[in-house]
N, C-alpha and C positions, 0 to 999 in steps of 0.2 A: 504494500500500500504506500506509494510515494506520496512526501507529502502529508500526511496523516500522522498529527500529534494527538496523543492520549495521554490523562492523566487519572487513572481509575482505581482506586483503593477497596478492595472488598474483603470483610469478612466472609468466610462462608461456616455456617455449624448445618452438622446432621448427624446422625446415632445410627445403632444399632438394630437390628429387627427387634421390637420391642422394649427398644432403651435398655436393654439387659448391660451389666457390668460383665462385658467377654474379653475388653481390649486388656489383657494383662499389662502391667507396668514395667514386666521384665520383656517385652515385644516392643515397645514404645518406640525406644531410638532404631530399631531395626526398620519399621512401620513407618516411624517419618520420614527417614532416608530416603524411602521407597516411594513416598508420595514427594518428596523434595524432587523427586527424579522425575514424575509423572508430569509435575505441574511444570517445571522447566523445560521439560521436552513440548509442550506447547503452547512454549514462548510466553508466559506469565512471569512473572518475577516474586516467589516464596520468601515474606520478611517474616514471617510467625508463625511456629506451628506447633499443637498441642492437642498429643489423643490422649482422652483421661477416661478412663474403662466405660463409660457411658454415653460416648459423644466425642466428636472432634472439629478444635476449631481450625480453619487457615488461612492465616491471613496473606495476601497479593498486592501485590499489582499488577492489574488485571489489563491484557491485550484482547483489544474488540476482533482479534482474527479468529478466536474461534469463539462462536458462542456460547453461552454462561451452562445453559445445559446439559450440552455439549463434553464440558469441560468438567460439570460433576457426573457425567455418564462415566467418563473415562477414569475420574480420579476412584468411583465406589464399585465399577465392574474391575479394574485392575487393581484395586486392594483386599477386595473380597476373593479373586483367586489365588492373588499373594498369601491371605490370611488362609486358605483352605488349601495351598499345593504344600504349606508349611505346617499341617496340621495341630496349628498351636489349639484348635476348639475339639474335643468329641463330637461335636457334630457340625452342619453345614453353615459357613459364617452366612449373613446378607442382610446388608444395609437397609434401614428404612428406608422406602419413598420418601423424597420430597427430600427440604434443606432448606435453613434461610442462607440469605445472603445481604447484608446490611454497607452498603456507602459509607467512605468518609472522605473527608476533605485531608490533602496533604500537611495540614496543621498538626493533625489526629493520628500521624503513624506514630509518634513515639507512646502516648498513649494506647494505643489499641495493641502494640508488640507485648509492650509492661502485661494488660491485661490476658492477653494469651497465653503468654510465657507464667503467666502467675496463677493457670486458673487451681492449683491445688490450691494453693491458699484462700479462692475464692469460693471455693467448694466446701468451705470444713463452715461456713456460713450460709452455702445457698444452696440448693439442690438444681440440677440440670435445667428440671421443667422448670422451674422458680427463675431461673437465670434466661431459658430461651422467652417465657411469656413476656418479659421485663424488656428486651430485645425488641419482640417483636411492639408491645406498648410504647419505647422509646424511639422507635422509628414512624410511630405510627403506621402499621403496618394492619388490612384490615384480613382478619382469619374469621372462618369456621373453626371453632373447637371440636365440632364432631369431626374434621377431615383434620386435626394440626398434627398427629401419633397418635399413634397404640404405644400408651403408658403402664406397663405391665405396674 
Protein backbone atom coordinates (compact mmCIF):
# COMPACT_ATOMS: atom_id res chain seq x y z
CA UNK A 1 0.00 0.00 0.00
CA UNK A 2 2.02 3.05 -1.14
CA UNK A 3 1.49 5.83 0.56
CA UNK A 4 -0.68 4.71 3.35
CA UNK A 5 0.01 5.96 6.95
CA UNK A 6 -1.60 4.16 9.94
CA UNK A 7 -1.49 4.65 13.29
CA UNK A 8 -3.61 1.90 15.19
CA UNK A 9 -3.36 0.74 18.65
CA UNK A 10 -5.50 -2.27 19.69
CA UNK A 11 -6.08 -4.21 22.43
CA UNK A 12 -7.47 -7.56 21.76
CA UNK A 13 -8.94 -10.14 24.93
CA UNK A 14 -10.70 -13.44 24.38
CA UNK A 15 -10.62 -16.82 26.47
CA UNK A 16 -11.05 -20.05 26.41
CA UNK A 17 -14.16 -22.42 25.54
CA UNK A 18 -15.88 -21.71 28.52
CA UNK A 19 -13.54 -19.36 30.26
CA UNK A 20 -12.08 -22.43 31.98
CA UNK A 21 -8.47 -21.86 33.78
CA UNK A 22 -6.57 -24.43 30.88
CA UNK A 23 -3.76 -21.92 29.97
CA UNK A 24 -1.12 -23.32 32.59
CA UNK A 25 1.50 -20.74 33.76
CA UNK A 26 4.30 -23.03 33.16
CA UNK A 27 3.12 -22.93 28.93
CA UNK A 28 2.96 -19.06 29.01
CA UNK A 29 6.37 -17.96 27.66
CA UNK A 30 6.24 -20.93 25.24
CA UNK A 31 2.44 -19.68 24.03
CA UNK A 32 3.58 -16.01 23.60
CA UNK A 33 6.58 -16.66 21.80
CA UNK A 34 4.24 -18.55 19.59
CA UNK A 35 1.75 -15.98 19.11
CA UNK A 36 4.69 -13.11 19.18
CA UNK A 37 5.57 -15.02 15.95
CA UNK A 38 1.88 -15.32 14.55
CA UNK A 39 1.18 -11.66 14.96
CA UNK A 40 4.58 -10.42 13.35
CA UNK A 41 4.38 -12.65 10.58
CA UNK A 42 1.34 -10.53 9.56
CA UNK A 43 2.88 -7.44 9.73
CA UNK A 44 1.29 -6.15 13.04
CA UNK A 45 3.77 -4.82 15.58
CA UNK A 46 3.27 -7.10 19.22
CA UNK A 47 4.03 -4.26 22.20
CA UNK A 48 2.13 -6.60 25.07
CA UNK A 49 1.22 -9.62 25.79
CA UNK A 50 -0.36 -11.69 28.42
CA UNK A 51 -2.07 -15.24 28.66
CA UNK A 52 -3.39 -15.67 32.23
CA UNK A 53 -5.08 -19.23 32.60
CA UNK A 54 -8.49 -17.79 31.77
CA UNK A 55 -8.01 -15.25 28.88
CA UNK A 56 -5.43 -13.55 26.85
CA UNK A 57 -4.77 -10.17 26.39
CA UNK A 58 -2.58 -8.56 23.19
CA UNK A 59 -1.61 -5.68 22.69
CA UNK A 60 -0.57 -4.14 18.68
CA UNK A 61 -0.01 -2.13 16.52
CA UNK A 62 -2.29 -2.93 14.35
CA UNK A 63 -1.73 -2.91 10.10
CA UNK A 64 -5.06 -2.31 8.07
CA UNK A 65 -3.43 -5.01 5.59
CA UNK A 66 -5.08 -7.77 6.83
CA UNK A 67 -8.39 -7.53 8.47
CA UNK A 68 -9.03 -7.47 12.24
CA UNK A 69 -10.92 -10.81 11.87
CA UNK A 70 -8.82 -12.15 9.92
CA UNK A 71 -6.05 -11.74 12.17
CA UNK A 72 -7.99 -13.24 15.20
CA UNK A 73 -8.94 -16.36 12.81
CA UNK A 74 -5.32 -16.83 12.42
CA UNK A 75 -3.89 -15.96 15.84
CA UNK A 76 -6.92 -18.65 17.82
CA UNK A 77 -6.81 -21.57 14.86
CA UNK A 78 -2.91 -21.44 15.11
CA UNK A 79 -2.60 -21.57 18.84
CA UNK A 80 -5.24 -23.82 19.58
CA UNK A 81 -3.22 -26.58 17.21
CA UNK A 82 -0.10 -25.22 18.86
CA UNK A 83 -1.88 -25.98 22.37
CA UNK A 84 -3.40 -29.48 21.03
CA UNK A 85 -0.08 -30.95 18.66
CA UNK A 86 1.73 -30.20 22.24
CA UNK A 87 -0.64 -31.88 24.33
CA UNK A 88 -0.37 -29.79 27.39
CA UNK A 89 -4.63 -30.24 27.96
CA UNK A 90 -6.28 -34.03 28.29
CA UNK A 91 -8.60 -33.09 26.11
CA UNK A 92 -9.21 -30.81 22.89
CA UNK A 93 -8.08 -27.01 23.55
CA UNK A 94 -10.64 -24.37 21.43
CA UNK A 95 -11.13 -20.93 21.90
CA UNK A 96 -14.28 -19.17 22.59
CA UNK A 97 -16.18 -17.34 19.75
CA UNK A 98 -15.94 -13.99 19.51
CA UNK A 99 -13.06 -11.27 21.22
CA UNK A 100 -13.15 -7.72 22.07
CA UNK A 101 -10.90 -5.49 20.73
CA UNK A 102 -10.71 -1.89 22.29
CA UNK A 103 -8.73 1.42 20.50
CA UNK A 104 -6.20 3.70 21.99
CA UNK A 105 -4.69 6.63 21.12
CA UNK A 106 -0.66 6.62 20.85
CA UNK A 107 -0.69 8.62 24.39
CA UNK A 108 -2.05 5.38 25.91
CA UNK A 109 0.63 2.74 24.85
CA UNK A 110 2.72 3.06 27.90
CA UNK A 111 -0.33 2.67 29.91
CA UNK A 112 -2.15 -0.09 28.24
CA UNK A 113 1.61 -2.22 28.01
CA UNK A 114 1.91 -1.59 32.36
CA UNK A 115 -1.74 -2.90 32.39
CA UNK A 116 -1.17 -6.10 30.20
CA UNK A 117 2.15 -6.90 31.50
CA UNK A 118 0.54 -6.57 35.11
CA UNK A 119 -2.65 -8.21 34.78
CA UNK A 120 -1.73 -10.89 37.64
CA UNK A 121 -1.75 -8.33 39.94
CA UNK A 122 -4.88 -7.03 38.55
CA UNK A 123 -6.52 -10.33 38.97
CA UNK A 124 -5.93 -11.01 42.79
CA UNK A 125 -8.61 -7.96 42.71
CA UNK A 126 -10.92 -8.43 39.63
CA UNK A 127 -12.15 -11.53 38.07
CA UNK A 128 -11.96 -11.92 34.03
CA UNK A 129 -15.75 -11.24 33.56
CA UNK A 130 -15.49 -8.23 36.02
CA UNK A 131 -12.49 -6.84 34.03
CA UNK A 132 -13.98 -7.78 30.37
CA UNK A 133 -17.70 -6.06 31.33
CA UNK A 134 -15.73 -2.90 32.66
CA UNK A 135 -13.98 -2.89 29.03
CA UNK A 136 -16.47 -3.26 27.21
CA UNK A 137 -18.76 -0.30 29.74
CA UNK A 138 -15.43 1.88 29.36
CA UNK A 139 -15.49 1.83 25.60
CA UNK A 140 -18.82 2.11 25.58
CA UNK A 141 -19.30 -0.75 23.77
CA UNK A 142 -23.05 -1.82 23.16
CA UNK A 143 -23.47 -6.01 23.87
CA UNK A 144 -26.10 -8.71 24.30
CA UNK A 145 -25.34 -10.45 27.41
CA UNK A 146 -27.09 -13.59 26.27
CA UNK A 147 -24.59 -13.71 23.09
CA UNK A 148 -21.09 -12.00 25.31
CA UNK A 149 -19.78 -16.05 26.80
CA UNK A 150 -20.43 -19.00 28.07
CA UNK A 151 -19.27 -18.39 31.65
CA UNK A 152 -18.90 -21.61 33.06
Amino acid sequence: MANTYTQIYLQLVFSPQGHENVISPKHKEELQKYTTGIVQNRKHKLLAINYMPDHVHIFIGYSPSQPLPDLLRDIKANTSKFINEKKWLPGKFHWQEGYGAFSYGHSQINDVVQYVITQEEHHKKASFKDEYLRLLEKFDVDYDSEYLFDWI
